[in-house]
BATI-313954 format. One record per atom (N, C-alpha, C): z, x, y. Coordinates in steps of 0.001 Angstrom, whole numbers, plus 500000, padded with zeros to 6 digits. Last residue first. Layout:
BEGIN
ZXY
...
# end
This chain:
BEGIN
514238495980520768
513122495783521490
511696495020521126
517765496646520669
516652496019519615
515759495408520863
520074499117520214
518990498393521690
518014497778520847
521153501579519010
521984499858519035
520373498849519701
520118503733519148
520386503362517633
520480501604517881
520197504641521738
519018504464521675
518545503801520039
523005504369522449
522707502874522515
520811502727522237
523370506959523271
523844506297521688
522906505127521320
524097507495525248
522925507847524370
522634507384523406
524802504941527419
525042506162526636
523855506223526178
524198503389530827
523972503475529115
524181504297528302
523700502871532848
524999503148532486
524703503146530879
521034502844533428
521395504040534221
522974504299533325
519434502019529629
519684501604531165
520025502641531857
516643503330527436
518195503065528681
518272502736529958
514685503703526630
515019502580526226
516690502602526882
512867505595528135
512572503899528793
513405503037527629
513522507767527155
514050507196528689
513973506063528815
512243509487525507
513232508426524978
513886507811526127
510218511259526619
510010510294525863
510775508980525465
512250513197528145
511647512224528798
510856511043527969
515212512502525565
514176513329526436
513442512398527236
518674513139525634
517787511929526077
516418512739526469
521182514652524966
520203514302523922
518940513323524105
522080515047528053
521612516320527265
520703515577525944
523313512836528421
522293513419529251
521346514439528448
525733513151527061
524775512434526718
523842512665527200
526745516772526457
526746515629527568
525679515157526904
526162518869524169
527916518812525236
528094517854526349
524959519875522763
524845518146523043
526130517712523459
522260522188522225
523619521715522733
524077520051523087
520407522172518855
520649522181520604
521894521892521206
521257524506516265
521467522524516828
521729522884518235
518835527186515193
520285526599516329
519685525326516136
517809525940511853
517571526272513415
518957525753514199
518594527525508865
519237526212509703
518661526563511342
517085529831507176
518382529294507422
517865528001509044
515293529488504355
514790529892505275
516248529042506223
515383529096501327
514471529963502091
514353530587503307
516957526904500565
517447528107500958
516863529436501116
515557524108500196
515448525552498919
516069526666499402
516351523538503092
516953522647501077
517112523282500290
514669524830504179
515944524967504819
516775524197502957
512212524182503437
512552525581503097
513825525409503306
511368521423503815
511646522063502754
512186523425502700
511696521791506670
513316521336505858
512991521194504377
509723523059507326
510608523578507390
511713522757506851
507414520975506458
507650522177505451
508903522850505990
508261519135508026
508612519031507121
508773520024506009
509857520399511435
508470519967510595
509122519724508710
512854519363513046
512182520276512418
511041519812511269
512919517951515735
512848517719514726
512532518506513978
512296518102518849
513445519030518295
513292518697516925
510394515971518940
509919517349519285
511004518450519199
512171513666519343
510637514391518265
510543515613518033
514902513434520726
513772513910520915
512709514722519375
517254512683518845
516335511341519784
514749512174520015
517684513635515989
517474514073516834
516678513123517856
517504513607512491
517869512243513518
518096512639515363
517581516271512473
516422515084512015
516597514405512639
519732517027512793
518761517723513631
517633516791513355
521064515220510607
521599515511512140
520411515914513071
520562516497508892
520249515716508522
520756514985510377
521269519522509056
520182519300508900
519847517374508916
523838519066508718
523542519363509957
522128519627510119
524251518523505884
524569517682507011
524190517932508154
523535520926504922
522532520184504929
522941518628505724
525654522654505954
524016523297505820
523146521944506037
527529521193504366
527458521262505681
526186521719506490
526783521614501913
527039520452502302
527095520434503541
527184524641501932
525497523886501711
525465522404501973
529723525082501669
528807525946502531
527745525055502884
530254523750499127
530713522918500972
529737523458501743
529101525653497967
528551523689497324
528629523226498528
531201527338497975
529447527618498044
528764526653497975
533126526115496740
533315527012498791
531566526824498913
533006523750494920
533413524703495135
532999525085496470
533903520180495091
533071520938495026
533599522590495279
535476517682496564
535995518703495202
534762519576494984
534373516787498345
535180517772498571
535809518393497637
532540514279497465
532061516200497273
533154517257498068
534205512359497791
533635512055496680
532974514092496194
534268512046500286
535469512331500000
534899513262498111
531533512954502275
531755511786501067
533261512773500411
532050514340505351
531258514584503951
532530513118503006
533145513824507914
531901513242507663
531723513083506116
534531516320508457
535083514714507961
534668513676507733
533384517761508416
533820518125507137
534389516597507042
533059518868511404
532025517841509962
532508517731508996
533779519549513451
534682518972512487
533706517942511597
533291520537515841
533108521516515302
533799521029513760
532911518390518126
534618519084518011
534382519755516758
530328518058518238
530681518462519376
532026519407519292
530279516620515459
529483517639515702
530036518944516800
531778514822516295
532290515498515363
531450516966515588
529624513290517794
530910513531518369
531733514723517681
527572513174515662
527430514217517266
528957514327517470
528953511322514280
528910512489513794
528725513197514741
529157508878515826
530231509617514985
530010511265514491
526579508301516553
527937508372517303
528864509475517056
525356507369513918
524995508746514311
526499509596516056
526885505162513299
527149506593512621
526815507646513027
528538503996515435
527602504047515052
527808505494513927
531327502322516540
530803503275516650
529945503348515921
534668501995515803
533637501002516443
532682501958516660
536391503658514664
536348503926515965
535379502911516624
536518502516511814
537830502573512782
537907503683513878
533962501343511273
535250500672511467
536026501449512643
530618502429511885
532410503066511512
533236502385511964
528579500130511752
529268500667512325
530551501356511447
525698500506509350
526948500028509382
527934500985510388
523046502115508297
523070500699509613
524302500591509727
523811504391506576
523159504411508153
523009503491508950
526530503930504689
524851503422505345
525063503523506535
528008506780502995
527947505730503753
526912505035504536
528391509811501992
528177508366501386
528472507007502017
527107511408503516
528654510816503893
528854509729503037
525166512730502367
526209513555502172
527712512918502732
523523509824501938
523948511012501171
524657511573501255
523284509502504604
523467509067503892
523936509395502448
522028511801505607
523571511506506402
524115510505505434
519520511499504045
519998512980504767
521563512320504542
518194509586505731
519118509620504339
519689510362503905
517955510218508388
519121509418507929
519325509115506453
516331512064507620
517152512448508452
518879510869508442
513818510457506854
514620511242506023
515815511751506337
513430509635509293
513956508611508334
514624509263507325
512665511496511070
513983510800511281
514424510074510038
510033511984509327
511234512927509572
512790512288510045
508596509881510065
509383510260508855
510454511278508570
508754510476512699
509460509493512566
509623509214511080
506864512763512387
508493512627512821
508931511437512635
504322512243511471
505440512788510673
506689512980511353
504326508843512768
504004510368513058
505116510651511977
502972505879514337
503471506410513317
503035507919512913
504051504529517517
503015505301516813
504072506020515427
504957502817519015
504349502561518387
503059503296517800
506281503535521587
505791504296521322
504465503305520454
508940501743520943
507850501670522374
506578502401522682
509957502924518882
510429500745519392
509014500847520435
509700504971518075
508889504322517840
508646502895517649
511985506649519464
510279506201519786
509479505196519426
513549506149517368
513926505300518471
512455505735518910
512792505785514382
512833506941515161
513118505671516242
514845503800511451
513569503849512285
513803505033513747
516888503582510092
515885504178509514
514944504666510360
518243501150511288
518785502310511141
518152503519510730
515558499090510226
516761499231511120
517377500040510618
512514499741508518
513875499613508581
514860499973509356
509126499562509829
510000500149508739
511555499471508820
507048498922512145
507174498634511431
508937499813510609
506055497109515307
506812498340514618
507304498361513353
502176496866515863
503793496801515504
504821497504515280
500231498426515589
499954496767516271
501486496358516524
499847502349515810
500031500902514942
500261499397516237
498206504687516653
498837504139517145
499089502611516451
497378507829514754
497064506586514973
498437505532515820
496749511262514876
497903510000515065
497381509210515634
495471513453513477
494754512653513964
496115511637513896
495586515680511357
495623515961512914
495263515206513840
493630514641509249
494533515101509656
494319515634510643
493166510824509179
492973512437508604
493640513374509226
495594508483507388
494874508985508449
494302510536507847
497297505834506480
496568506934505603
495588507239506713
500534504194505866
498988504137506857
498434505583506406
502680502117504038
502126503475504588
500419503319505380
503898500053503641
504203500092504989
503023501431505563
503715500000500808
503606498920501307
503469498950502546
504694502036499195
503867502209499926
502863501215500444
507295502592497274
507289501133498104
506210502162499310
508561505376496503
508043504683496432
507755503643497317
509919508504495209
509711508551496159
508846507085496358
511898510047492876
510309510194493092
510704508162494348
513749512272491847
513561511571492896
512231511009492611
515875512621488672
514898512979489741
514594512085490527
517474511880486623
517749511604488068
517106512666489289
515858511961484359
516838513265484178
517291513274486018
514617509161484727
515748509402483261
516404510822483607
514781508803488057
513911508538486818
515166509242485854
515495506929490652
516059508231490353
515336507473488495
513949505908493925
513950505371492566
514527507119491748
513987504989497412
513724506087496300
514947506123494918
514115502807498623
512764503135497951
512972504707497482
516873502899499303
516670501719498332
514882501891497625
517089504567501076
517760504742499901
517040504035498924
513737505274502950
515093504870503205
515729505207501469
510629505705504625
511849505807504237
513142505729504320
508696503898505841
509504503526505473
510573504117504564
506820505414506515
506736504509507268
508244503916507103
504544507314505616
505483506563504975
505485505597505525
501163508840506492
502974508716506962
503505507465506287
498962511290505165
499745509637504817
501434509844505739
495984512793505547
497484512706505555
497947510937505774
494135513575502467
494527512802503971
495953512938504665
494828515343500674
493734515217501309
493290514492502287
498191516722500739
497462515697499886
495899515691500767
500019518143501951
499462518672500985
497884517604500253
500801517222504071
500446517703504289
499407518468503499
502594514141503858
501949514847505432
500920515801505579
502850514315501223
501950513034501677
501991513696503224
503855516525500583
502676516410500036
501604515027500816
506344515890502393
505230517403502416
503862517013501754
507557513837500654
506865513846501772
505914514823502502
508088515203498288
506970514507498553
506517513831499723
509963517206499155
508870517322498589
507711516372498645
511928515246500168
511567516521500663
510011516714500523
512606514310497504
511742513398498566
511275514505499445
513743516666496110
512570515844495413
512106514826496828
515950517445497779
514487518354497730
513614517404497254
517576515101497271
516680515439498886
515853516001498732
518150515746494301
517646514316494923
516444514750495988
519324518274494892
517804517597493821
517167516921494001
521415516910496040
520848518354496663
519260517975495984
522582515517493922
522009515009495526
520822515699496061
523061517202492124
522390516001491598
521674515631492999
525156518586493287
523725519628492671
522989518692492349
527369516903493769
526263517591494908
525029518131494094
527034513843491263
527780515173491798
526799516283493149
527289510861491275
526612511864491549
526880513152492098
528942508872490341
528405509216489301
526925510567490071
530809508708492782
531048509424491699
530534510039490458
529474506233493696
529609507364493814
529480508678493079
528670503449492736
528851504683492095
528649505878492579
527353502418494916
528371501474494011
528911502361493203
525756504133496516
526825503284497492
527810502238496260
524295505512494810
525016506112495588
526327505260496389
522904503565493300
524143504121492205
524999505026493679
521366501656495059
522177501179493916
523199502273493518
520378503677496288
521493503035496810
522141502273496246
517820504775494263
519290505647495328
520804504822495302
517214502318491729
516830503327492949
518577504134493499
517301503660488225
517356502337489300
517027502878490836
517198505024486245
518845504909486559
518161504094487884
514444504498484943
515986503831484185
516947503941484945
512007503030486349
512495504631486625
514346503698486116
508715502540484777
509923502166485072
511029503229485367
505962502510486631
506422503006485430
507945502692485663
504919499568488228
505547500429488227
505675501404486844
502729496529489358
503545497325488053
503218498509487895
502804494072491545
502409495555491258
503216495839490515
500786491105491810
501978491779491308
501810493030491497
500905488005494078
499909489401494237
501920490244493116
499752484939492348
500255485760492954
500209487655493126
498144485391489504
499428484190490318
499535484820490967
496075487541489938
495316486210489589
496663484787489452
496502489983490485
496649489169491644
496302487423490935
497842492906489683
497358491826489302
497766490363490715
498069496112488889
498347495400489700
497224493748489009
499402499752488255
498345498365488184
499119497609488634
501297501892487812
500474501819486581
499172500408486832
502121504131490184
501811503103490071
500914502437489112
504861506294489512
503901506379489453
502891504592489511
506536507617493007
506267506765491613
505324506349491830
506638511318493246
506057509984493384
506697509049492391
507166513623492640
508212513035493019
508303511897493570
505152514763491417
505972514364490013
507610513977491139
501599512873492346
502867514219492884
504515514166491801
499239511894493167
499484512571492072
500906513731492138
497302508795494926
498404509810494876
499302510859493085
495904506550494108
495184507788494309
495741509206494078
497820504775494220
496829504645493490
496414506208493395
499008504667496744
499730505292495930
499045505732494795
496769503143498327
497124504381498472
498255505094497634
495775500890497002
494893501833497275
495462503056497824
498411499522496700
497473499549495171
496766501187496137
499082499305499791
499931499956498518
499058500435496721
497014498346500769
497559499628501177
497942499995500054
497212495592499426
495802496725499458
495958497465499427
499488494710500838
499637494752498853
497890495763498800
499398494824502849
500100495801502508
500219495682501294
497666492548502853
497203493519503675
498152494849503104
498690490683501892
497390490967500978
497212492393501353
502164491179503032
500881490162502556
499553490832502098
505505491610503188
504261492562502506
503061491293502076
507109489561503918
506439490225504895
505368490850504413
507320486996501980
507541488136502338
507042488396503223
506642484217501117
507288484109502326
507239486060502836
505699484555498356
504455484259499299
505119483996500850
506736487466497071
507075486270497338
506066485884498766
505428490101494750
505589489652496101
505617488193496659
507211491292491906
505999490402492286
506653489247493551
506835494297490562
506888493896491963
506195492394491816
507758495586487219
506988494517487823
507178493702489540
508172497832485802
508735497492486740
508174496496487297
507946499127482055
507308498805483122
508271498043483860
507471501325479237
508327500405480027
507852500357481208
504946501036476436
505287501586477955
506807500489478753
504134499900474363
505472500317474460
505931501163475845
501737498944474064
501919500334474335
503032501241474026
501424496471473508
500862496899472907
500792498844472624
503711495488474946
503621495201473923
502712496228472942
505035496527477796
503663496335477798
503922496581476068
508000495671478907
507828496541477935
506155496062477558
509875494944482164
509451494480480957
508872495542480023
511939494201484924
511474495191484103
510714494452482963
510698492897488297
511646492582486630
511282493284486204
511742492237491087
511377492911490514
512028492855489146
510771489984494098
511790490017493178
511160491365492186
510442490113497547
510423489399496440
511261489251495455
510870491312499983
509353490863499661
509318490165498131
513873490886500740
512626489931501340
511383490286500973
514618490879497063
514568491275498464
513574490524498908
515983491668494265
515043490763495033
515311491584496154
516317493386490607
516606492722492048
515740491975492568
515606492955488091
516329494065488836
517053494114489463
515249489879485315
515549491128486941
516184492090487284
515124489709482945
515094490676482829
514679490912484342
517096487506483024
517459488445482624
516457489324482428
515126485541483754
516122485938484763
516434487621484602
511813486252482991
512871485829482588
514147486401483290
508824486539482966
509573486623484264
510719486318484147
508319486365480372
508130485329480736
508721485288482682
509201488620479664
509036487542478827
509283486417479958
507538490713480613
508498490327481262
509088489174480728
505248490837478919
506025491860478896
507354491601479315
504050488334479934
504690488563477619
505487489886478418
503419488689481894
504686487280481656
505009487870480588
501399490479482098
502632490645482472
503738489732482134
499482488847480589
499795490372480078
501350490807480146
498989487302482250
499380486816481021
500060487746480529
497485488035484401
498567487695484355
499858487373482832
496426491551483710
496180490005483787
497533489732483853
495857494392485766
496272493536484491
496218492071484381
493923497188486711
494293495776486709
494774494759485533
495288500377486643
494911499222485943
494838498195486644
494213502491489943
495496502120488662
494677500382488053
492251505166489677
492708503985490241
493523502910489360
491562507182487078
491109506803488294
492460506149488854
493102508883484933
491575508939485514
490856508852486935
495476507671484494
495628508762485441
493678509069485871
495282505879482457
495241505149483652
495593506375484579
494870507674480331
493923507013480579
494125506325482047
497591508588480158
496409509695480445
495181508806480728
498898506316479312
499166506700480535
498165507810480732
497163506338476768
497288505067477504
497609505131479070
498097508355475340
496642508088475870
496474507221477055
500915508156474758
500870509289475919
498839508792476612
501318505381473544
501671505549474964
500953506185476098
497617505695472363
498829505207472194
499634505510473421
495574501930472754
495614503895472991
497425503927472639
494512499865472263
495220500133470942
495411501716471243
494325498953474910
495533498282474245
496106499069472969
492237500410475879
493028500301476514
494462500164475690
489988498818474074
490614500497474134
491630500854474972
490606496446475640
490813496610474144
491065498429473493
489295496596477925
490749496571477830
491349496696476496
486555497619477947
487700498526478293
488720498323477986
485723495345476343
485598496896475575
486539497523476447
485815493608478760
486204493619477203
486873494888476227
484523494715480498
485627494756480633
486360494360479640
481937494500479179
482180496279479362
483605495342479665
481334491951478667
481536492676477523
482318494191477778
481199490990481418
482813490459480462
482759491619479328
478994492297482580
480631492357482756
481627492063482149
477196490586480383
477187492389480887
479098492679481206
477371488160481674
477408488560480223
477968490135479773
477045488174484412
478233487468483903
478672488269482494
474478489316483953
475840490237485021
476524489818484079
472987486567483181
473434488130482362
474047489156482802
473806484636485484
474346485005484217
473966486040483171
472491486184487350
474302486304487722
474360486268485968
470110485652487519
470088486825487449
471820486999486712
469733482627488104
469575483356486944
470267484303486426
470084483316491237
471359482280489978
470776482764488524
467959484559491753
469300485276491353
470204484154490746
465838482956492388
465905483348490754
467778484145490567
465822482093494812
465807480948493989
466357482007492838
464377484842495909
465375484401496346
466749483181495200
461770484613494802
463170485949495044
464519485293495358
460345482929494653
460834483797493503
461492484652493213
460677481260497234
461201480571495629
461928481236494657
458826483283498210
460265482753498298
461034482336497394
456651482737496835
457110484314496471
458897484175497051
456015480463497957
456279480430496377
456910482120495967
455791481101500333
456481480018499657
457217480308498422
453342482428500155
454721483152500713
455662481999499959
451203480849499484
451866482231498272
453322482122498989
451041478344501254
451984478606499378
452077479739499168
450502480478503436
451251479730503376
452168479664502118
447664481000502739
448496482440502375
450326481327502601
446804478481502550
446751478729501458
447719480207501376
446744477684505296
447818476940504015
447725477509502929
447331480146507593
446603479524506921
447423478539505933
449181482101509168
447810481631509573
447345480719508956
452633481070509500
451713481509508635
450545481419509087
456203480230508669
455132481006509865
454042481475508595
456775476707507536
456607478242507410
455842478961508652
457959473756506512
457556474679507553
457553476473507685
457443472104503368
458024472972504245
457377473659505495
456377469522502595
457002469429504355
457608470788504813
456870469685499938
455526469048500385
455764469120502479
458747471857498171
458368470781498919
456995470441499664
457774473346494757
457478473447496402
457726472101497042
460199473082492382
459293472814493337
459104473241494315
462166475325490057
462368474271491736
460373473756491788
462825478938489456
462331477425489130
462691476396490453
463647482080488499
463042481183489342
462910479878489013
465766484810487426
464153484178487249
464258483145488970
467159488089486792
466461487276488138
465571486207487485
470107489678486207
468506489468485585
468309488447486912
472099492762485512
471423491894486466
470263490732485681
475010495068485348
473515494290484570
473298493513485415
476240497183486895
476365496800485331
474805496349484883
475984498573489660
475473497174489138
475585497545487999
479168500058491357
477861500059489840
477647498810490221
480322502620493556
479892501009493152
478890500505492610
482435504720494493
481374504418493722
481171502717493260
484302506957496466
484303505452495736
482831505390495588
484430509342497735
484298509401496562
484717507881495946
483622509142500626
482710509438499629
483059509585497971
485005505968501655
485335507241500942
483996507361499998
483228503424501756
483754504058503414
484198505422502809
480978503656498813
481907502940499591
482453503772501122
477912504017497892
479236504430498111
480012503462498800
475894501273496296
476203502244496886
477842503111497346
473238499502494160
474961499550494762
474700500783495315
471050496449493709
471565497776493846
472525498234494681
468036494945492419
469593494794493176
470002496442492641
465153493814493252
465775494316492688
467077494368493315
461421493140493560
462354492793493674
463621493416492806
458598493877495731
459507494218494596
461024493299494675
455659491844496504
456691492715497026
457603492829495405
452749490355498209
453119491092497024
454588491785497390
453004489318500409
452700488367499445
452826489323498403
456601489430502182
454797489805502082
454298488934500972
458995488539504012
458633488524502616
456887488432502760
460353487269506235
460696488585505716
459816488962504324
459942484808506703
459372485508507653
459600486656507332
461442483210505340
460412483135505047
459071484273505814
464297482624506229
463602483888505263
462390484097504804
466090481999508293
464607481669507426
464081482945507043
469293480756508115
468815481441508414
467085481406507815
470735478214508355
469777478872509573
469054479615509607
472544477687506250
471335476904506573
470419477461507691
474946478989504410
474211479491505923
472694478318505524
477701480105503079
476808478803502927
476333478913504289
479965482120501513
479123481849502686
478545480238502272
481188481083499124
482463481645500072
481753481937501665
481529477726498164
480586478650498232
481371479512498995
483732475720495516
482766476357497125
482006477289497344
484057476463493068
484085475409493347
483243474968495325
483328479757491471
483869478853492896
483552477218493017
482820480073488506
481817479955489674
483573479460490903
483674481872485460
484490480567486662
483670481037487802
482540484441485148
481919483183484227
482815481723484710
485171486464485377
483671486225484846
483359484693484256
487016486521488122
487261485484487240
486041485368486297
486504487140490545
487005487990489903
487311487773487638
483793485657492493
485163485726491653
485162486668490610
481595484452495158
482010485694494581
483466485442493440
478599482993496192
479991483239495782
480473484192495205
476635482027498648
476708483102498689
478276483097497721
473582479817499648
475094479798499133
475209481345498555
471416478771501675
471231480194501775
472798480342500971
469011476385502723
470382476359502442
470465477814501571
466327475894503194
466976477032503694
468496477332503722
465352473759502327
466336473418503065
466723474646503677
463328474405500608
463374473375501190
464554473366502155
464594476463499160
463914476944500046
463302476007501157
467909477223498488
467395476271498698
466106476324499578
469666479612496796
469193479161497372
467824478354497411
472487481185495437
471836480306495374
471280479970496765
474408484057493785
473618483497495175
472075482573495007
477356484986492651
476206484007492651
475732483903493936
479059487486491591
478258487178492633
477155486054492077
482018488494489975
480818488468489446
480262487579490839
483091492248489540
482784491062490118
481913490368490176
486074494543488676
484394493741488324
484230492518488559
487100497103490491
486782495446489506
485947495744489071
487528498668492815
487826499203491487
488016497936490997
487058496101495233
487002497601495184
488117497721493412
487596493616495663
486141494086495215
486094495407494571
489659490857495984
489424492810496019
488563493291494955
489539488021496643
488786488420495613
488952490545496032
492167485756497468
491265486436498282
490784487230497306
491996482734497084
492944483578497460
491458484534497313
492284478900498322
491791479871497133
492388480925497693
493509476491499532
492380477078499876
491413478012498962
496088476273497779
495054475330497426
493588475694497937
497534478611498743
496836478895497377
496253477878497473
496320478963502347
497301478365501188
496637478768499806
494016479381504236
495329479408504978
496202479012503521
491197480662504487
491740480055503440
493284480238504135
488746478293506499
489161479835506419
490549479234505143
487028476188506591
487073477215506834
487406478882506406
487350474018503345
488358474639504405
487769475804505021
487108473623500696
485942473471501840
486443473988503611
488505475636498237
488354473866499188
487388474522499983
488480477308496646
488735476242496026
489052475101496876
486926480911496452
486853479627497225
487260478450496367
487585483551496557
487318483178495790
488032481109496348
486483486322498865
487477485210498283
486798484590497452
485515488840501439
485868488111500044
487028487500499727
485442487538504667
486221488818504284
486053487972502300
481883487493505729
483515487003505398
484209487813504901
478955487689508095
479981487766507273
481153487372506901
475852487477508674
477075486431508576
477739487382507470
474584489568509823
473867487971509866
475309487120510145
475612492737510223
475829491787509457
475255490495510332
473904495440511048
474685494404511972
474522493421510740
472343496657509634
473323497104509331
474254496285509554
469072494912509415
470220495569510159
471239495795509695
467425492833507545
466898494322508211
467601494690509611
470031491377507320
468420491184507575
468147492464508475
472974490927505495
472180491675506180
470909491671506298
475625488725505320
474449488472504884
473265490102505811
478586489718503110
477593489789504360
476036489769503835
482353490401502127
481020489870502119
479853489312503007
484516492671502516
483828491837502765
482967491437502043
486469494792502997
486525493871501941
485879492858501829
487189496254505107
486121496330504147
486306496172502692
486837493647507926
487399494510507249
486131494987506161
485392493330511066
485470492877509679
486069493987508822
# end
């Protein structure tokens, strides 16, 4: 069970009955469509819990919504089996109460509570008991615990709307700089839907970015703040589902680095949204592959260190370590003085350190992706390393890393080893930075051949991340490039099982598994 749940526990840790939370609108098992209902994230809300029960029947209803004061139309448990009558003395306390979450530093309040009671005793209930008379007490002490939390919910109900009231209203009249100092506290805003349509007027054509297979993205202007904002809102065909819309809120959420983007909230009540601070010159590949020109080397160079950087922080600096998963052009966003900051943590996995987890799939972007990790299926700071390694090449040849070279048929990475081999990089670099001065080429080549050693089949030639920060900042010079005077030569024993006997090396870029 994930931990996003809901569970019935009887003096065991081992859950009775559990579900993953939702907010229930058919009778349907499990929720497969928006008509089923959608799924309730517990963690940094406020939520409101009804639990009704039937002591005649031992009917045991369990709901949950995000929504104060809208009940579920279903129940999200509903258990008839279980008897509770066998847990309960004739004198006892009654009360509700929260605890940490799986991170010692998540916290989980009861706001407010109240409890009564009412119903009849049936005349037929069956109870364990010596006598009829200790019998009714238990009964009736049933009744009084159990029966009374529907009570209890509506002064929660009351309690919760007022504190989330009061928050969002101080919220609205802070001014920009408060407003963004306020959502740096914790865990990023939740917004309503409504909130976002007025900003985005309305999701209005004109104010899209773009689309892609997880959706579409519109800019808009939060009214009350004047904040400019980026609005992700994930198409119910995408690939990114509840599961990588969690990841993403809960792990960028947390994250504090000035080559990040920054994630201002999220809203799920149409559909799952995430809203961005807005970064004005757009991402990478928009201005690198349609506008060249509009980036001179000392702009690039900036660029790389700024992801550079934040990948260091998410491998190494940060308190877990986080692998990406997915770097590429199009997730890194250039802000008003065309800094980098670094985004789309939709794909990322969050481990401790020194600890590689093995993933269900392969996940990230064709041309992007480490050839290990077709068969491997493990996500490692190298295979961020490769990824950076092809934006790397991207960058300094201004050309995409998925697209054969026309006019030899050939791959890019092909192309360049080969070049590599005849000591002729220069024919690689973006026409676009040969006007640069001797000391600009020096470093264009410096860092082409860094972007080369990245994309390296074997892992384990890859240079670590703090070292290609240093190699960027010119701290620390360029490790020999192994020899690669025969295909044989770039194949390690790791990367074997994706060739045939007649197979180049090459074909470890082409081979889809």
């Amino acid at each position: 069970m994930d931990d996003n749940h809901v569970g019935i526990d009887v003096n065991n840790i081992v859950s009775y009955a559990a579900t993953s939370a939702a907010y229930r609108t058919s009778s349907y098992p499990t929720i497969q469509n928006a008509n089923d209902g959608y799924a309730v994230l517990m963690r940094n809300a406020a939520v409101h819990v009804w639990i009704d029960f039937n002591a005649s029947t031992n009917q045991l209803n369990i709901s949950v919504s995000r929504d104060l004061g809208v009940k579920p139309t279903y129940a999200l448990i509903s258990n008839s089996s279980l008897n509770l009558s066998e847990l309960f003395n004739n004198d006892m306390y009654v009360g509700f109460s929260a605890s940490t979450g799986t991170l010692p530093t998540v916290l989980y309040y009861v706001y407010a509570w109240s409890f009564s009671s009412n119903g009849h005793l049936a005349a037929n209930v069956s109870i364990v008991s010596e006598n009829t008379s200790k019998g009714t007490r238990n009964i009736a002490i049933i009744i009084g615990v159990v029966l009374g939390a529907v009570g209890s919910v509506i002064t929660l109900l009351i309690s919760l709307y007022m504190y989330r009231r009061r928050k969002l209203l101080k919220l609205k009249y802070l001014s920009q700089d408060q407003w963004r100092s306020a959502l740096q506290e914790g865990l990023p805003q939740e917004f309503t839907y409504h909130e976002l349509a007025k900003a985005t007027n309305n999701f209005n054509e004109k104010n899209r970015l773009g689309s892609g297979g997880f959706g579409e993205v519109f800019q808009g202007t939060i009214a009350t703040s004047g904040v400019s904002i980026a609005v992700k809102r994930i198409s119910n065909e995408s690939k990114q589902g509840l599961k990588e819309f969690v990841s993403e809120v809960t792990t960028i959420g947390r994250l504090r680095h000035r080559n990040l983007v920054p994630l201002l909230g999220w809203s799920q009540e149409k559909g799952l949204l995430l809203v961005y601070e807005l970064m004005p010159h757009g991402s990478l590949d928009q201005v690198l592959f349609n506008h060249p020109e509009q980036l001179s080397w000392d702009q690039r160079l900036n660029i790389l260190r700024g992801v550079a950087a934040a990948l260091l922080y998410l491998h190494e600096e940060y308190e877990q370590k986080i692998i990406h998963r997915d770097v590429k052009a199009s997730n890194v966003m250039l802000d008003a003085q065309m800094n980098a900051r670094l985004g789309d943590f939709g794909l990322a996995r969050l481990y401790g350190h020194d600890v590689v987890h093995s993933t269900t799939n392969v996940a990230g972007t064709w041309g992007y992706m480490a050839p290990e990790s077709f068969f491997t299926r493990k996500a490692t700071e190298q295979t961020d390393v490769f990824s950076f390694g092809a934006l790397i090449l991207e960058v300094v040849t201004g050309r995409r890393i998925g697209v054969m070279i026309e006019e030899i048929s050939c791959s890019m990475l092909e192309w360049l080893w080969t070049l590599q081999r005849n000591n002729n990089l220069v024919e690689a670099i973006d026409p676009v930075l040969l006007k640069e001065d001797k000391d600009s080429n020096d470093m264009i080549k410096i860092v082409l051949e860094l972007g080369i050693l990245c994309c390296f089949p074997d892992p384990k030639v890859r240079p670590l991340t703090r070292r290609i920060v240093q190699i960027l900042n010119g701290e620390t010079p360029l490790p020999t490039m192994p020899s690669i005077a025969s295909p044989s030569s770039l194949l390690s024993p790791v990367a074997m099982p994706l060739f045939s006997e007649s197979s180049s090396s090459f074909l470890a870029y082409k081979t889809e598994t």
